[in-house]
N, C-alpha and C positions, 0 to 999 in steps of 0.2 A: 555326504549329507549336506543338503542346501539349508542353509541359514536364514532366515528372514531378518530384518536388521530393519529398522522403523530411527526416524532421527530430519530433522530439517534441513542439516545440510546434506542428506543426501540426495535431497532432490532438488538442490540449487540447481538453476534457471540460468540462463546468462545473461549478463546483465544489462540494464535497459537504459535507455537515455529521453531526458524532457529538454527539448530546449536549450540541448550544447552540455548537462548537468548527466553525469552518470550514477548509475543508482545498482546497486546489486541485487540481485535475482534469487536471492534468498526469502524462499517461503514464508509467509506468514505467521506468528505461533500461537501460541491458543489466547495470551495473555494481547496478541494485537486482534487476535479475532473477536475478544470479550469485549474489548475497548472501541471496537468499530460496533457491535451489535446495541454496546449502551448508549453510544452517540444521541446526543436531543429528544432521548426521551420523553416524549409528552410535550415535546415543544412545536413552535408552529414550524412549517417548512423550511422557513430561512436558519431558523434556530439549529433542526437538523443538518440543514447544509454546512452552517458556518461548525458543529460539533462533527460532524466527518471529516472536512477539510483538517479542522486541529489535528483530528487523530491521525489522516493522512501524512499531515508534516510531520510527526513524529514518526511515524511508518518511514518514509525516505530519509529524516534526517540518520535514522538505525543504519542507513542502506547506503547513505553518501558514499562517493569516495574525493568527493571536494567539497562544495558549497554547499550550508544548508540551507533549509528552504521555511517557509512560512506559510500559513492559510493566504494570506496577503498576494503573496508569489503566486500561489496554485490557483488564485482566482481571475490573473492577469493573463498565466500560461498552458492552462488547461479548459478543455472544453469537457462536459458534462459524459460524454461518453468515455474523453480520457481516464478519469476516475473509475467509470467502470473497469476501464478494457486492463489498469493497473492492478484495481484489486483481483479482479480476474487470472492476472498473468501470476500474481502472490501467493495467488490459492492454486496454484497450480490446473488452473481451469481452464479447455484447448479454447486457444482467440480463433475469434472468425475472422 
C-alpha cells in the first residue's frame, strides 16, 4: 500500500545562494505565506515594498546557514524579479 505523506521538509529544494550568502531550500509554510499575503496592507507601493522585504528577511534569515540578512541588504543585493524568482523557488513553483 503507497502512503501519501504531506510535510515541508519533504519537498526541500536545494539550497540557494544571494551574493556569496547561502540560504536553504526549505519551502515556505503557511505561517510565512500569511505574513507575506498581509505585507502593506492598504499602504502606498513603497510601504508595500519596504513590508515584503521585512518579511522577506525574516523568510532567509529562518533559512541562513551563515549571515543574516536585513530589508537594507535586500535592497542593495537584489533586483525586483529576484524577490520573485525566491519566493517562487519557496513555493515550490517551476523557475523559468
Amino acid at each position: 500500500m503507497t502512503q501519501v505523506k504531506f510535510g515541508r521538509q519533504l519537498n526541500e529544494r536545494a539550497p540557494f545562494e544571494v551574493n556569496d550568502l547561502v540560504f536553504s531550500g526549505l519551502p515556505l509554510s503557511l505561517s510565512e505565506e500569511r505574513l507575506l499575503a498581509g505585507a502593506g496592507d492598504g499602504g502606498t507601493e513603497v510601504e508595500l515594498m519596504d513590508a515584503v522585504l521585512e518579511v522577506l528577511a525574516q523568510v532567509l534569515n529562518a533559512r541562513a546557514q551563515a549571515e543574516r540578512v536585513d530589508a537594507g541588504w535586500l535592497l542593495e543585493n537584489l533586483a525586483p524579479s529576484d524577490v520573485e524568482g525566491i519566493l517562487d523557488y519557496l513555493r515550490a513553483t517551476p523557475v523559468a
